[in-house]
C-alpha positions as CSV (number, residue, x, y, z in Angstrom):
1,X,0.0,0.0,0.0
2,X,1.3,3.4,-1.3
3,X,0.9,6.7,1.0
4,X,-1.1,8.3,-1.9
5,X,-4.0,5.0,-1.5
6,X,-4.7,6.8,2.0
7,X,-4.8,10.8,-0.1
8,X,-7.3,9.5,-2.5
9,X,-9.1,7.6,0.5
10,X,-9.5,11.1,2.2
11,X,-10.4,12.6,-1.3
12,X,-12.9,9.8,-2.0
13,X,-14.5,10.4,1.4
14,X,-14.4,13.9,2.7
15,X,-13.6,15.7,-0.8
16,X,-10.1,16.7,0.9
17,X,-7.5,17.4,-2.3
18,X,-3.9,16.4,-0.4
19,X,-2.3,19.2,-2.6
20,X,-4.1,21.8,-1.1
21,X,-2.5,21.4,2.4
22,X,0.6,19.2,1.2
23,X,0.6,15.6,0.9
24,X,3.1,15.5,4.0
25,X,0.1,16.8,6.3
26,X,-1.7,13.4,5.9
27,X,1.7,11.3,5.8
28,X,2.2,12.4,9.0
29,X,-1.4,12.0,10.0
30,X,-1.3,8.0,9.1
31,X,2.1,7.5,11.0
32,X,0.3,8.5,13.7
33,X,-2.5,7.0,13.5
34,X,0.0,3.6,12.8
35,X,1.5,3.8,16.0
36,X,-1.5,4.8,18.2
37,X,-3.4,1.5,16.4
38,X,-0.6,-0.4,16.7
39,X,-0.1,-1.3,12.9
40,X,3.3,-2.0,12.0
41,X,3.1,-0.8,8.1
42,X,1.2,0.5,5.4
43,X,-1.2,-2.7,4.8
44,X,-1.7,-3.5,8.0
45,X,-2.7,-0.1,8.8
46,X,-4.9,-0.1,5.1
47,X,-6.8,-3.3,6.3
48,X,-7.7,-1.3,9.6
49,X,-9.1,1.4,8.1
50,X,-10.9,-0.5,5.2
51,X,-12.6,-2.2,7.9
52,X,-13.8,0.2,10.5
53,X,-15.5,2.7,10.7
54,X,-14.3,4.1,14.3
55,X,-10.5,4.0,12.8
56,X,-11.7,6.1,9.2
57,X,-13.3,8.4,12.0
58,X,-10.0,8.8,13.4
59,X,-7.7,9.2,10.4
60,X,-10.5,12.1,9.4
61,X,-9.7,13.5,12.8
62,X,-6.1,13.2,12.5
63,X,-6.4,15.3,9.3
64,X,-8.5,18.1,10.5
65,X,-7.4,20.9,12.5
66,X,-9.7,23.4,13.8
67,X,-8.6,26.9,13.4
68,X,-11.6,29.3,14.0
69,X,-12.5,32.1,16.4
70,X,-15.6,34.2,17.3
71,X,-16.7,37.0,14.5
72,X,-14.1,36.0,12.2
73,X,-14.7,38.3,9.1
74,X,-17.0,40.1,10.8
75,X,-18.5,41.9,8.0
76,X,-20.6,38.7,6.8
77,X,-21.9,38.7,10.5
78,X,-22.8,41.7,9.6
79,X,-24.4,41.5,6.4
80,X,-26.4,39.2,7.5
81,X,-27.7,41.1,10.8
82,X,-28.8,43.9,8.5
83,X,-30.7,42.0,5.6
84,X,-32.3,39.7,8.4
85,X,-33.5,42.4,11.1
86,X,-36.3,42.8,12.9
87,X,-38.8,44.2,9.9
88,X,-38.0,41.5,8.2
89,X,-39.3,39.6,11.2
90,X,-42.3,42.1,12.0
91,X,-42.9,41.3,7.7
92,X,-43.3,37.4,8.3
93,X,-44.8,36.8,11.7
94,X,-45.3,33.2,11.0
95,X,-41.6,32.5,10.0
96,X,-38.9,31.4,11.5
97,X,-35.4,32.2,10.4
98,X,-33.7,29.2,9.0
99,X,-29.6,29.1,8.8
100,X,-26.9,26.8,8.7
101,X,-23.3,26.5,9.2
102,X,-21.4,24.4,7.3
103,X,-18.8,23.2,8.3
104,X,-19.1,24.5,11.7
105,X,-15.8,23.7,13.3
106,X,-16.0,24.0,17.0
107,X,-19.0,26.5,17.1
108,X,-17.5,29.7,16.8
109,X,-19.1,30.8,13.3
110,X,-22.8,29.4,14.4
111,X,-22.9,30.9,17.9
112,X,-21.7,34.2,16.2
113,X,-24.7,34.2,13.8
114,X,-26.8,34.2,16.8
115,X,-25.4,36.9,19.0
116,X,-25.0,39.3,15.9
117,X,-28.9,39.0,15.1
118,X,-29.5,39.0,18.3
119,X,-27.5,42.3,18.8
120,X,-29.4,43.5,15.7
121,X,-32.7,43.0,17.7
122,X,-33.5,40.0,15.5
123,X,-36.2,37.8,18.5
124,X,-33.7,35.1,19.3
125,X,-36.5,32.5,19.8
126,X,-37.6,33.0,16.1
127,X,-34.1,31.7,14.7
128,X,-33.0,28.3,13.8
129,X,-29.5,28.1,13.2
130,X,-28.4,23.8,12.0
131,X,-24.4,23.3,12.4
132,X,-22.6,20.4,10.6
133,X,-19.0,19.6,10.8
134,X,-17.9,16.0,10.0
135,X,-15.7,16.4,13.2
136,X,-17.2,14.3,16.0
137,X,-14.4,16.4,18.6
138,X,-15.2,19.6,17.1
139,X,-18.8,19.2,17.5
140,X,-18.3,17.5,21.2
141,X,-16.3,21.1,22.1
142,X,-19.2,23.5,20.3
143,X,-21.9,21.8,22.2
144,X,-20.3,22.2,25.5
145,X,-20.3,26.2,24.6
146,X,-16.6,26.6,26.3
147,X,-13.8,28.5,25.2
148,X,-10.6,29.8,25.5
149,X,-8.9,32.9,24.6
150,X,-8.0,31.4,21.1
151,X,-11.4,31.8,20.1
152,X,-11.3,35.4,20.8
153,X,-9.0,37.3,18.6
154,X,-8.5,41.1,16.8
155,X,-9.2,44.5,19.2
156,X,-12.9,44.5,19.7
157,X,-14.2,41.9,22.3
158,X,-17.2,43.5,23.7
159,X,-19.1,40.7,22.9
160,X,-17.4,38.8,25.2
161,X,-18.0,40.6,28.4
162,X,-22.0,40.8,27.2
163,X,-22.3,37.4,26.3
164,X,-19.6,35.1,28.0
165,X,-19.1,34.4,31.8
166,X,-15.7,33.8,32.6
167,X,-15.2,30.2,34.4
168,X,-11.9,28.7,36.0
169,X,-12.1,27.2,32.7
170,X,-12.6,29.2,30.3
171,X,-15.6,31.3,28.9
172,X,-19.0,29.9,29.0
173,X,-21.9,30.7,26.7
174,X,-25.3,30.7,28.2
175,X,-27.7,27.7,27.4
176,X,-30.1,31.0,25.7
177,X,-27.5,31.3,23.0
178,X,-26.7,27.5,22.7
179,X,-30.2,26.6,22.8
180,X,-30.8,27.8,19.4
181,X,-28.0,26.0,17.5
182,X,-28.4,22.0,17.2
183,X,-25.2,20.8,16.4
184,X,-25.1,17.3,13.9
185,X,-22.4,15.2,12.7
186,X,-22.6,15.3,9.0
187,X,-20.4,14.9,5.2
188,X,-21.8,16.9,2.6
189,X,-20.5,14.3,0.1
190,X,-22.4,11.8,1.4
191,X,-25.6,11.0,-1.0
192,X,-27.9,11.2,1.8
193,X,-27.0,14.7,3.4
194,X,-29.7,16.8,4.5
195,X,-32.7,15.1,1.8
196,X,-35.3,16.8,2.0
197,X,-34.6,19.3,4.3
198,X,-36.5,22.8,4.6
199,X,-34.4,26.1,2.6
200,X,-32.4,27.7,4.8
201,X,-32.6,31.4,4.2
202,X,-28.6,31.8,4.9
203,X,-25.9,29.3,4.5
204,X,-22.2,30.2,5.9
205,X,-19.9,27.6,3.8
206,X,-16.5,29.8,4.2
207,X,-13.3,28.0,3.3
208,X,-14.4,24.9,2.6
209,X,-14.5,24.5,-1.4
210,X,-11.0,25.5,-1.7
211,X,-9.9,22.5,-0.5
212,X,-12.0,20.4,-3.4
213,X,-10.8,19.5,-6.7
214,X,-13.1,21.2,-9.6
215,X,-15.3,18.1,-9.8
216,X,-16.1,18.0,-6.3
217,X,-16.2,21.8,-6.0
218,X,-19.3,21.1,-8.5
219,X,-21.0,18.6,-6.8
220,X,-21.0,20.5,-3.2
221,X,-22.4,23.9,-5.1
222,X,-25.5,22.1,-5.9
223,X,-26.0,20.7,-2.8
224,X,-25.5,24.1,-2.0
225,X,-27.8,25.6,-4.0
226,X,-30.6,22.9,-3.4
227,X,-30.8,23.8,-0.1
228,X,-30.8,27.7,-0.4
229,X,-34.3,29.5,-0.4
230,X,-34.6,32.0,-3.8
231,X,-33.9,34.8,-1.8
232,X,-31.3,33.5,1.0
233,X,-28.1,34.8,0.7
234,X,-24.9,32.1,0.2
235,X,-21.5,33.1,2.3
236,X,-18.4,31.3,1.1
237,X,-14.6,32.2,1.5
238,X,-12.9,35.3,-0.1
239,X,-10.9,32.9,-2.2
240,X,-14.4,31.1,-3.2
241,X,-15.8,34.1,-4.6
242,X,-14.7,33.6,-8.2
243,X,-16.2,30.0,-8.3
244,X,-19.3,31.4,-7.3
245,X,-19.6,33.7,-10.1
246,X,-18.7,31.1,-12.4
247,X,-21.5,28.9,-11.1
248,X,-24.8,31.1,-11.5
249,X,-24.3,33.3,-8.8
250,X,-24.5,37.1,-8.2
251,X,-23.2,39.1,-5.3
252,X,-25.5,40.3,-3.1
253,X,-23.8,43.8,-3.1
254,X,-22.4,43.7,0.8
255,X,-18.7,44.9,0.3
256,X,-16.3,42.5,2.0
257,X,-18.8,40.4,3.5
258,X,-18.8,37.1,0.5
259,X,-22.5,37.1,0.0
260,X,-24.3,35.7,-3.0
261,X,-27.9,34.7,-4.2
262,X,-28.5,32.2,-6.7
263,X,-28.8,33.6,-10.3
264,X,-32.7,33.4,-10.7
265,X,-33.2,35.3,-8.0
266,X,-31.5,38.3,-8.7
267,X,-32.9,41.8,-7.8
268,X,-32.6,44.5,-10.7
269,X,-29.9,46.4,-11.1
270,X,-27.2,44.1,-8.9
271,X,-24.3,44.0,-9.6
272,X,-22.2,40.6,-10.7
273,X,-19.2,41.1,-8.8
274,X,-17.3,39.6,-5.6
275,X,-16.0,42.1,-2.8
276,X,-12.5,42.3,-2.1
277,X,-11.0,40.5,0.8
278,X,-8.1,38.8,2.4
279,X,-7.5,35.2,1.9
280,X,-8.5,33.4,5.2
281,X,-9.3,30.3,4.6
282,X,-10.1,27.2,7.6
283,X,-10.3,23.7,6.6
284,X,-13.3,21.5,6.9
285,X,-13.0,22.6,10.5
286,X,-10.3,25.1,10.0
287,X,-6.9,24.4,9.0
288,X,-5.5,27.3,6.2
289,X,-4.6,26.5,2.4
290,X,-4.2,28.2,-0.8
291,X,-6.9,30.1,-2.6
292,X,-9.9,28.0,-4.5
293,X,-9.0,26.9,-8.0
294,X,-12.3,27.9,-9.7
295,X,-13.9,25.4,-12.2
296,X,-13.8,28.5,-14.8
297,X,-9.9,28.7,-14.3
298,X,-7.8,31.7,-14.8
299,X,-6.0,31.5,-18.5
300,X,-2.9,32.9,-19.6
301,X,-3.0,36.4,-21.7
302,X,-5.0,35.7,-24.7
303,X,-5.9,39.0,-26.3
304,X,-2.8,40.9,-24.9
305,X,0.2,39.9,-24.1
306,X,2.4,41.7,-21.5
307,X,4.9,43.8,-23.0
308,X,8.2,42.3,-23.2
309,X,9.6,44.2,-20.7
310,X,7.2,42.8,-18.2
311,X,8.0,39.1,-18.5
312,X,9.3,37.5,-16.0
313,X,10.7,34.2,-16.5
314,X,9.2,31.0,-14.0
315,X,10.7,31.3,-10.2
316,X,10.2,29.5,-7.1
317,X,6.5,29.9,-5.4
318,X,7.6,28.7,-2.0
319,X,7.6,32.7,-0.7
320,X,4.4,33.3,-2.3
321,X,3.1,30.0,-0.9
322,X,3.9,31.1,2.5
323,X,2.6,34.7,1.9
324,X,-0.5,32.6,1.0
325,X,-0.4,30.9,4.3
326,X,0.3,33.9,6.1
327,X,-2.7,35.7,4.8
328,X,-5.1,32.7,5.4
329,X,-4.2,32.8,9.1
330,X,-5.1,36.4,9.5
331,X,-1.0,37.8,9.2
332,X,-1.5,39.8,7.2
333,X,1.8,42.3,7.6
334,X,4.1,39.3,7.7
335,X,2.6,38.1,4.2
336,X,2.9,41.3,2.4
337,X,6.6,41.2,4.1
338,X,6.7,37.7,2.1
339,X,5.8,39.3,-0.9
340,X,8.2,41.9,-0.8
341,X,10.9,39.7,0.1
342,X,9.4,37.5,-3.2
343,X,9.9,40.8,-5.3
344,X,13.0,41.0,-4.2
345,X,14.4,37.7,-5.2
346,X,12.3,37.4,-8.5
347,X,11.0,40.9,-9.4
348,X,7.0,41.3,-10.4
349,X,4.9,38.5,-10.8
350,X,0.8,38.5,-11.5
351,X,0.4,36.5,-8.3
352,X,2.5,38.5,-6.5
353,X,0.5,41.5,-7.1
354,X,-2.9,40.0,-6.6
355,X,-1.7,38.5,-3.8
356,X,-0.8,42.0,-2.5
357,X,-3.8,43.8,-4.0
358,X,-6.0,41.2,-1.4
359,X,-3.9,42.1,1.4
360,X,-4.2,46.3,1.1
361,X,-8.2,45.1,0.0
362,X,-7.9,43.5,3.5
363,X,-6.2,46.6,6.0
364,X,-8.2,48.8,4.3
365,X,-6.2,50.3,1.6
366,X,-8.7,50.5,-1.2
367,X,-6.4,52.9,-3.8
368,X,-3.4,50.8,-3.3
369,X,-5.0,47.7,-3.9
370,X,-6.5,48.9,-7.2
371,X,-3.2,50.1,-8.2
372,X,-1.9,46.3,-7.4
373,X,-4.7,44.9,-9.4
374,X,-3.8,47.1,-12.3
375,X,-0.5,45.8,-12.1
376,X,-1.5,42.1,-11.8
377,X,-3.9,42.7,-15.0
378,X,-0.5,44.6,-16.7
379,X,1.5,41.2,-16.5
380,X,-1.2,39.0,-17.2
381,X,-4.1,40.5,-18.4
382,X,-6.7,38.1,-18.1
383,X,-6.1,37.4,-14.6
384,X,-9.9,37.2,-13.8
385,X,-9.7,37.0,-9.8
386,X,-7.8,40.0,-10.4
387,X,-10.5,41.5,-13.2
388,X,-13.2,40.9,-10.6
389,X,-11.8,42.1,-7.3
390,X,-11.1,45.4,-9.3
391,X,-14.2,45.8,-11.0
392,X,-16.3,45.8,-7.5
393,X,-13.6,48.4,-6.1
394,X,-14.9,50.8,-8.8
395,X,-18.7,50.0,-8.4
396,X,-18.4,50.4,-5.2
397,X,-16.8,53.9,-6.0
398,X,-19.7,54.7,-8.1
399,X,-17.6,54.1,-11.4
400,X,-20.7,51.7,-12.7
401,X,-19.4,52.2,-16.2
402,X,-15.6,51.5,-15.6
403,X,-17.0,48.0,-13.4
404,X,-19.0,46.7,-16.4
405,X,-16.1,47.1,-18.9
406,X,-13.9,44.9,-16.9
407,X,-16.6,42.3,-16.2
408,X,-17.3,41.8,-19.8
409,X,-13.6,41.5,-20.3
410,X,-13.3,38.7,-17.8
411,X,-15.8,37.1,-19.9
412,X,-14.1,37.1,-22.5
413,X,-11.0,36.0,-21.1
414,X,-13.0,33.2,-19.9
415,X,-14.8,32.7,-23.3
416,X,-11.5,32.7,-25.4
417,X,-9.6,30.2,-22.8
418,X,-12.7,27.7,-23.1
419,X,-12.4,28.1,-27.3
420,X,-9.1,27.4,-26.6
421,X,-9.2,24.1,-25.2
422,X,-11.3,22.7,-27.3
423,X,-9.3,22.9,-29.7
């Protein structure tokens, strides 16, 4: 038995592409598992897993890593405490607010949801909120509503002191605030998840897809989409926004919150275009990883080339891969410094300056990121992440026009790259 049998077992069964967190992360993950089962090589080890399901549990365990923390992105917490407030309560007294987390990690993103409506003055006992993580330990730690001070990160923790009681142990949510998530083991792979189930009228699946292949990436966008009401709102990763778009989806015009509605449901005059963001991305229950690669993927310069002068000749990634890293774990000033120190080694390089562009995007910096874009689109000028995250920072600047003219040249980017493969 080879070590990549057990990376397409993990694929096969959870959707988890090795490559996107480096095939050593599961090597490591079934030595350990060897020794703590007591298998003394590969087969051995193969024939345990094959054969029960407590050890696949495990090996799915040893793989995932939570990494999550209360209002993480907070502007999708609130996006979604504005669209859902109390008039749109008041407007549907016989309704009940229906949303679901996905994966849910160790309950951070779920209880969130609830204390930001709540906060919003959405009636807490008129909310429904279903979290699913295919982490038996994650969810055994959410339920129990405990936490330390991991799970509270960045400046602003008012929230805590309002809705947390410090313990010897930790901080403790209330049972008023756990009450109203049920937490469920759950794959979204498997055939059977959630059939027949009510729409939910918002889904949170952030940072999950980029850790599919293309195919799979397909597959958990319908299930997606089959369980989202016409008008609910879909949040997915920044690095999942492209995919989205690619899939008959349109934003649903919060800046830097992620949010989209399916196609059909579109309200005039929306715009079709992701919000800039960083790249933070958690694994099925947390762990960080490059961006998405979207099924529509990014071709090389079709219509114009970079000038001569521009092109850079191929150079090692590994800087930019940890500047990846870096920015999926929130660090942001030590992955620009990784960028910089990339540009230094290498000179310019379309990645590079997306790469950057998403940073500034995420401290803030709206005119320097545009100018990074530009330069991103300069190199390789069908760079259609790059194409999108710039054509919402005009929109949003009221330069409707200017946002339009890039969006129809990402399409044909996207248009001339499919005419090329088939030939």
């Amino acid at each position: 038995m080879k070590p990549g049998g057990f990376q397409q077992w993990l694929k096969d069964t959870m959707g988890l592409d090795a490559s996107t967190i480096g095939p050593t992360i599961v090597e490591r993950a079934v030595q350990r598992r060897m020794a703590e089962s007591g298998r003394a090589d590969l087969s051995q080890y193969w024939s345990l897993l094959r054969g029960s399901a407590l050890e696949q549990q495990e090996l799915i365990e040893a793989v995932v890593v939570p990494e999550t923390w209360f209002f993480r992105d907070a502007q999708a917490f609130q996006a979604l405490a504005r669209h859902y407030d109390p008039s749109w309560a008041a407007a549907r007294p016989n309704e009940r607010l229906r949303l679901l987390s996905l994966p849910c990690s160790t309950g951070e993103e779920p209880y969130t949801m609830v204390m930001a409506l709540q906060e919003a003055g959405f009636p807490r006992e008129r909310m429904d909120v279903e979290a699913i993580d295919i982490s038996e330990r994650a969810l055994h730690k959410a339920r129990q509503g405990r936490y330390g001070s991991n799970s509270f990160r960045g400046r602003e923790l008012d929230y805590r002191e309002r809705h947390f009681e410090a313990t010897d142990e930790g901080w403790q949510l209330p049972n008023s605030i756990r009450s109203r998530v049920n937490f469920t083991q759950g794959n979204v792979l498997d055939i059977g998840f959630l059939p027949g189930e009510s729409l939910y009228d918002a889904i949170f699946c952030r940072n999950l897809l980029i850790y599919f292949d293309a195919q799979t990436q397909l597959r958990t966008v319908e299930v997606l989409r089959r369980l989202l009401r016409p008008q609910g709102l879909l949040f997915v990763g920044p690095s999942e926004a492209s995919l989205l778009l690619s899939l008959n989806f349109v934003s649903a015009q919060f800046p830097m919150a992620f949010a989209f509605r399916k196609a059909a449901a579109q309200p005039a005059g929306v715009v079709d275009t992701p919000a800039p963001r960083s790249v933070v991305a958690p694994l099925p229950t947390g762990r960080v990883a490059s961006p998405a690669r979207p099924v529509a993927t990014r071709s090389a310069p079709v219509r114009a080339p970079a000038p001569a002068s521009a092109v850079v000749a191929p150079v090692d990634e590994s800087l930019l891969d940890q500047a990846q890293r870096l920015a999926d774990n929130g660090r942001l000033s030590e992955a620009l410094a990784a960028c910089q120190s990339h540009q230094r080694a290498h000179g310019p390089s379309s990645r590079m300056l997306y790469l950057i562009g998403l940073i500034d995007s995420a401290s803030g910096r709206e005119r320097e990121a545009e100018q990074h874009f530009r330069k991103a689109l300069y190199l390789e000028p069908c760079h259609e992440e790059a194409l999108m995250h710039l054509a919402l920072l005009l929109e949003t600047r009221g330069d409707a026009a200017g946002g339009r003219v890039l969006r129809s040249r990402a399409e044909r980017c996207r248009g001339d790259a499919a005419q090329g493969r088939s030939r």
